[in-house]
C-alpha positions as CSV (number, residue, x, y, z in Angstrom):
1,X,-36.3,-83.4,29.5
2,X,-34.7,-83.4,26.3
3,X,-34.8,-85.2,23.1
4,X,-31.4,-86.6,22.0
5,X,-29.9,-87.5,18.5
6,X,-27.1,-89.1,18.5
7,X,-24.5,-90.4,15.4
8,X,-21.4,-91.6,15.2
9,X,-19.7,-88.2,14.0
10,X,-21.6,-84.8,12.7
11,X,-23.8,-86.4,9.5
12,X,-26.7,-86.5,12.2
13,X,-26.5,-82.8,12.5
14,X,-28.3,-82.4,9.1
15,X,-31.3,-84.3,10.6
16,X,-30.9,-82.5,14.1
17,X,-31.4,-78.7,12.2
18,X,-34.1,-80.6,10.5
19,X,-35.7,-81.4,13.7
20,X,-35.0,-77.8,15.4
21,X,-36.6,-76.3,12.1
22,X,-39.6,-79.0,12.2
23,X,-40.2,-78.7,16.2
24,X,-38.2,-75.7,17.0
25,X,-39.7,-75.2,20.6
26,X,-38.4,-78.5,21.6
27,X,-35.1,-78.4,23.9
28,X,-32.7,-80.5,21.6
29,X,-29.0,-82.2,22.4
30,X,-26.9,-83.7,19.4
31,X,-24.2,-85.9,20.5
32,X,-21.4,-86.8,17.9
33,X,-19.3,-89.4,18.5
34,X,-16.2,-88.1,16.8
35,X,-13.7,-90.1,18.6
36,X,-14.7,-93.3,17.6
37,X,-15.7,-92.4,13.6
38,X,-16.3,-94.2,11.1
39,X,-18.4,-96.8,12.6
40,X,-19.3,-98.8,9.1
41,X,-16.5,-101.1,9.2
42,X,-16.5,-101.8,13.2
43,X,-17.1,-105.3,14.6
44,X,-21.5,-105.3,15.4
45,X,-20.1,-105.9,19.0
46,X,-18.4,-102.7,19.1
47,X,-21.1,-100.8,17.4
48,X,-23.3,-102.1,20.1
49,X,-21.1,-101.2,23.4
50,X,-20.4,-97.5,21.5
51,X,-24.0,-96.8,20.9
52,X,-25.2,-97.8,24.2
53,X,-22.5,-95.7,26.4
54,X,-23.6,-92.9,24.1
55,X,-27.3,-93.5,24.8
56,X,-27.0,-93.9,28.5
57,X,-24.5,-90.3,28.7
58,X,-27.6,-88.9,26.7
59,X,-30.2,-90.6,29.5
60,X,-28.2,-90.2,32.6
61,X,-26.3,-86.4,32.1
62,X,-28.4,-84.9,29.6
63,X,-31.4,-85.6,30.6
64,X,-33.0,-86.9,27.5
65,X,-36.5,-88.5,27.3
66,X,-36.3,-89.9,23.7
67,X,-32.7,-90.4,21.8
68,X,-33.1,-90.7,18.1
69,X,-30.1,-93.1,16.2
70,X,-29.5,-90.8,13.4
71,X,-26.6,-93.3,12.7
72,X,-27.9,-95.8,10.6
73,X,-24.9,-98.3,11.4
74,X,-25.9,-98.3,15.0
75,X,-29.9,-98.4,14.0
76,X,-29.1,-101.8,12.0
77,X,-26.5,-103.0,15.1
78,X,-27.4,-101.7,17.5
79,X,-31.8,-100.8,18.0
80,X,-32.8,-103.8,18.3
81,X,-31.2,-105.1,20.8
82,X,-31.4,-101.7,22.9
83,X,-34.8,-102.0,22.8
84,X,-35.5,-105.3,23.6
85,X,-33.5,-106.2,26.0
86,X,-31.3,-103.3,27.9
87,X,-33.7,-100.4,27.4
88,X,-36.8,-102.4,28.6
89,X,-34.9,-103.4,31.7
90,X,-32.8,-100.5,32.5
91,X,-34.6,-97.3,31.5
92,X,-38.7,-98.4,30.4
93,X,-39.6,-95.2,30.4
94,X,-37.7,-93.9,27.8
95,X,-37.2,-94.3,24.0
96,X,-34.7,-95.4,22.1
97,X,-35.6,-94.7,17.8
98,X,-34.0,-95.3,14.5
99,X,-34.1,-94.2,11.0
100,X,-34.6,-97.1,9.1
101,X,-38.2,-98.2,9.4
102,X,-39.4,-94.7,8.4
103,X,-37.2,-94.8,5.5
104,X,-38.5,-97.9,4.2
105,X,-42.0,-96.6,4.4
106,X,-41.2,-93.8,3.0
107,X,-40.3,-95.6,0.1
108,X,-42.7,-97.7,-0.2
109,X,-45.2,-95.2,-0.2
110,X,-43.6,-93.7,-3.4
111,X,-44.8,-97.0,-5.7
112,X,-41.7,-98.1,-6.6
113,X,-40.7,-101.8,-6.9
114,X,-36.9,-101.5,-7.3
115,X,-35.6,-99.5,-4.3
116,X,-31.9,-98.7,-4.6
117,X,-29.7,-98.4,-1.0
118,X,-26.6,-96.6,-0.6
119,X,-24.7,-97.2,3.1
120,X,-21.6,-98.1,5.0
121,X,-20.5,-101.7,4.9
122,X,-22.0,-102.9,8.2
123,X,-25.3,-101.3,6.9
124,X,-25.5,-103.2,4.2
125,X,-23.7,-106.6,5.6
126,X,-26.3,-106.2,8.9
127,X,-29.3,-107.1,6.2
128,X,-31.5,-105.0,7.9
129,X,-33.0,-103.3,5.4
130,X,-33.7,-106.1,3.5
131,X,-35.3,-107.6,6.6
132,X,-37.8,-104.9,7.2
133,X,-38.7,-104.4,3.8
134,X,-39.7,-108.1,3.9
135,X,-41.5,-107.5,6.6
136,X,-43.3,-104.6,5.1
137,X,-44.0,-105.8,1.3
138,X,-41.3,-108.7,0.4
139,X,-42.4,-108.1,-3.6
140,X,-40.2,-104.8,-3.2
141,X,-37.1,-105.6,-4.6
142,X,-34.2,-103.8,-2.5
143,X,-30.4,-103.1,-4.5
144,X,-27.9,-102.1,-1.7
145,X,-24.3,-101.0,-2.5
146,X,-21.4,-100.6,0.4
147,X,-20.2,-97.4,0.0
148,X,-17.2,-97.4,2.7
149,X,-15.1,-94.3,1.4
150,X,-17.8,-91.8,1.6
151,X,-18.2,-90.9,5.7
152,X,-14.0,-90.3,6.0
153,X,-14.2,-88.0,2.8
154,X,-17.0,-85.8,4.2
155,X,-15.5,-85.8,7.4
156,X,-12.1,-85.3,6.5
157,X,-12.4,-82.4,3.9
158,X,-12.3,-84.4,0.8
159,X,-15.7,-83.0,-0.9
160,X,-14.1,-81.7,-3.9
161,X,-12.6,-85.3,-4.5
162,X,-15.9,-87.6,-4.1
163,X,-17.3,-87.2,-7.8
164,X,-15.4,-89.9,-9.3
165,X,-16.0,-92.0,-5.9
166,X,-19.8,-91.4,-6.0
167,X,-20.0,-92.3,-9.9
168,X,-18.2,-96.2,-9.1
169,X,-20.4,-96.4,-6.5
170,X,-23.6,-95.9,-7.9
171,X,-23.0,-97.1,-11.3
172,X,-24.5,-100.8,-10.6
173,X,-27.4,-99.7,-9.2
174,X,-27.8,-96.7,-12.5
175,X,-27.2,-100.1,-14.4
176,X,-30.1,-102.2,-12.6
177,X,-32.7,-99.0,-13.3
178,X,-33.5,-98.6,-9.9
179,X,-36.6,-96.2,-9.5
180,X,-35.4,-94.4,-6.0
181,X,-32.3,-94.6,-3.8
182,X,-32.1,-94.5,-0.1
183,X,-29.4,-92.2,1.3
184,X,-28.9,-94.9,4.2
185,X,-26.3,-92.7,6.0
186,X,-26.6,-89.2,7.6
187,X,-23.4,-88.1,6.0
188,X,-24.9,-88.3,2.7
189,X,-27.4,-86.2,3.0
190,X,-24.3,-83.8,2.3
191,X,-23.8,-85.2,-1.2
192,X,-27.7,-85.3,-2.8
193,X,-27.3,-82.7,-5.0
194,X,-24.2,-84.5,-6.7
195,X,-26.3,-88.3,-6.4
196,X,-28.9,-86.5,-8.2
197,X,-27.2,-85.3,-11.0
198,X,-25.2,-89.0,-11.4
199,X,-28.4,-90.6,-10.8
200,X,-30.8,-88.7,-13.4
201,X,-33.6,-86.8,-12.8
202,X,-36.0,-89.7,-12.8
203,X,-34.6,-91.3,-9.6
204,X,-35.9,-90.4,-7.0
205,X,-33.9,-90.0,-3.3
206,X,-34.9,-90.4,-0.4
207,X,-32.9,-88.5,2.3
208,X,-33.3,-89.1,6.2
209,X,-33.4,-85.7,6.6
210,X,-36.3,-85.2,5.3
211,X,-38.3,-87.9,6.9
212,X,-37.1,-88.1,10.2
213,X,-38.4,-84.8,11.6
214,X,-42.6,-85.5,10.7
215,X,-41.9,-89.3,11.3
216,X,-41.1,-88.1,15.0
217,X,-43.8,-85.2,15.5
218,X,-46.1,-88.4,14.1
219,X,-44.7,-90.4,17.1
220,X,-45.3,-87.3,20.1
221,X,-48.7,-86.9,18.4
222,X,-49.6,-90.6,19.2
223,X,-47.5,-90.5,22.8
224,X,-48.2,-88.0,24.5
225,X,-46.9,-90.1,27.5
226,X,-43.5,-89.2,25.8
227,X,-44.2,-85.5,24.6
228,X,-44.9,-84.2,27.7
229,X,-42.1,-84.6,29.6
230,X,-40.5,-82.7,26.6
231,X,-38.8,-79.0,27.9
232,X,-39.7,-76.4,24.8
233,X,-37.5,-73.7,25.3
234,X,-36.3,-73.9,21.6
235,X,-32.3,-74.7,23.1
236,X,-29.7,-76.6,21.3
237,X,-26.7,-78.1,22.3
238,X,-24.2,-79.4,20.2
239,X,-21.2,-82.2,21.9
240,X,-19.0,-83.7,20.6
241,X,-16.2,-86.6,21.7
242,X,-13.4,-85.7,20.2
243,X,-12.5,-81.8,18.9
244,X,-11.1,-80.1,16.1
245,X,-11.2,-77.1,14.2
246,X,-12.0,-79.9,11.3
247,X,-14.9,-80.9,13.0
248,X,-15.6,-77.6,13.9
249,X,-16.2,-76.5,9.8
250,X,-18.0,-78.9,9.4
251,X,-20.5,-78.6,11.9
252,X,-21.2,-75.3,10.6
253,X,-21.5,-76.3,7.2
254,X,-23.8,-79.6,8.1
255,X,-26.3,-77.3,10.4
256,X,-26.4,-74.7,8.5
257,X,-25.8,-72.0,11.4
258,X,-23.0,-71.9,13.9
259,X,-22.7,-74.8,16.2
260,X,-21.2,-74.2,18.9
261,X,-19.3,-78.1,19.8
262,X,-18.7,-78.8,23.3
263,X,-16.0,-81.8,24.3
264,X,-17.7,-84.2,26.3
265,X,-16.1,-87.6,27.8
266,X,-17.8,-90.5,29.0
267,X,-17.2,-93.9,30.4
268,X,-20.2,-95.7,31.0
């Protein structure tokens, strides 16, 4: 069995080729769904059905044990209610895991008491990171800015036009001194090295990235119920729902190495 990450176009592949280079024995599928992109300023509902047909294709015909939400619109939609309800009925013996919680420890463990968030619209609008923060330390003050042009820029091509994007964007939270900032989508993971140099060297950010692989060799450690089910053959597949030589680029250019994208279609 596999372990799946999935994300609503081909951000997630940065945290997938941190995976492979974290656990690189472990038999790994990436599913993009590039059909349906962006997903930040889609109706919860939607976000919900999407994700959920994309979780079951990875369950059902790719044989995945665990699926990681690399897509932090469908961690805030979409998780919970996977978990609690239609993963606990349907498949119990398999996981469902998202970025956010990890994130927010992450952060906290830094010291800071102004965190600064940067995500799409139905990130910041679902309140979840505000929710488990409160849950985790509720003296932590959390700054979160919509940032809704971002995803179709990278995906699109439009890199050499974000600086004066990024630079409205970030400005309020430069102006309330926050003292790290969350990349809350995959796709930005893409533009840290220009965040850091708007931000200043004394922010610190905090990219998915870079947590997500130990957070989950952390989590096979302590399930070994999970883990061993796991093929290690070191393979990689890379699908996609919707094809072009686009989406193609970039997939090179967000793992790092070819990716070879298969189309895939699914109903579920």
């Amino acid at each position: 069995m596999k372990i799946g990450v999935f994300d609503s176009g081909l951000g997630g592949l940065m945290i997938a080729r941190a995976i492979h280079d974290h656990l690189p024995d472990y038999d790994l599928v990436y599913l993009g769904d590039t059909l349906h992109l962006p997903y930040g300023r889609r109706s919860k509902e939607t976000v919900y059905r999407l994700t959920k047909q994309a979780v079951t294709y990875l369950f059902e015909a790719q044989n995945c044990q665990i699926v990681i939400l690399a897509c932090n619109t469908a961690s805030a939609s979409a998780l919970r209610r996977l978990q609690q309800t239609w993963l606990a009925e349907t498949y119990p013996d398999r996981r469902v895991l998202g970025v956010v919680v990890p994130t927010l420890e992450k952060a906290i463990a830094l010291g800071h008491t102004r965190i600064g968030l940067i995500a799409t619209e139905n990130t910041v609008q679902s309140g979840v990171y505000e929710e488990e923060l409160h849950k985790i330390n509720p003296d932590i003050k959390l700054e979160a800015s919509a940032t809704p042009l971002l995803v179709p820029m990278i995906e699109n091509g439009g890199l050499k036009y974000v600086r004066p994007v990024l630079e409205d964007y970030l400005a309020p939270l430069k102006d309330k001194k926050v003292e790290s900032l969350i990349l809350g989508c995959t796709h930005y993971c893409r533009l840290s090295e220009e965040i850091k140099d708007i931000m200043g060297a004394g922010v610190e950010l905090i990219s998915q990235a870079e947590i997500t692989p130990p957070s989950l060799a952390d989590y096979l450690h302590r399930h070994p119920e999970h883990n061993d089910k796991l093929s290690k053959r070191g393979q990689v597949d890379f699908l996609v729902t919707d094809l072009t030589d686009g989406y193609a680029q970039s997939a090179n250019s967000a793992f790092g190495r070819p990716a070879d994208l298969q189309l895939v279609s699914y109903n579920i």
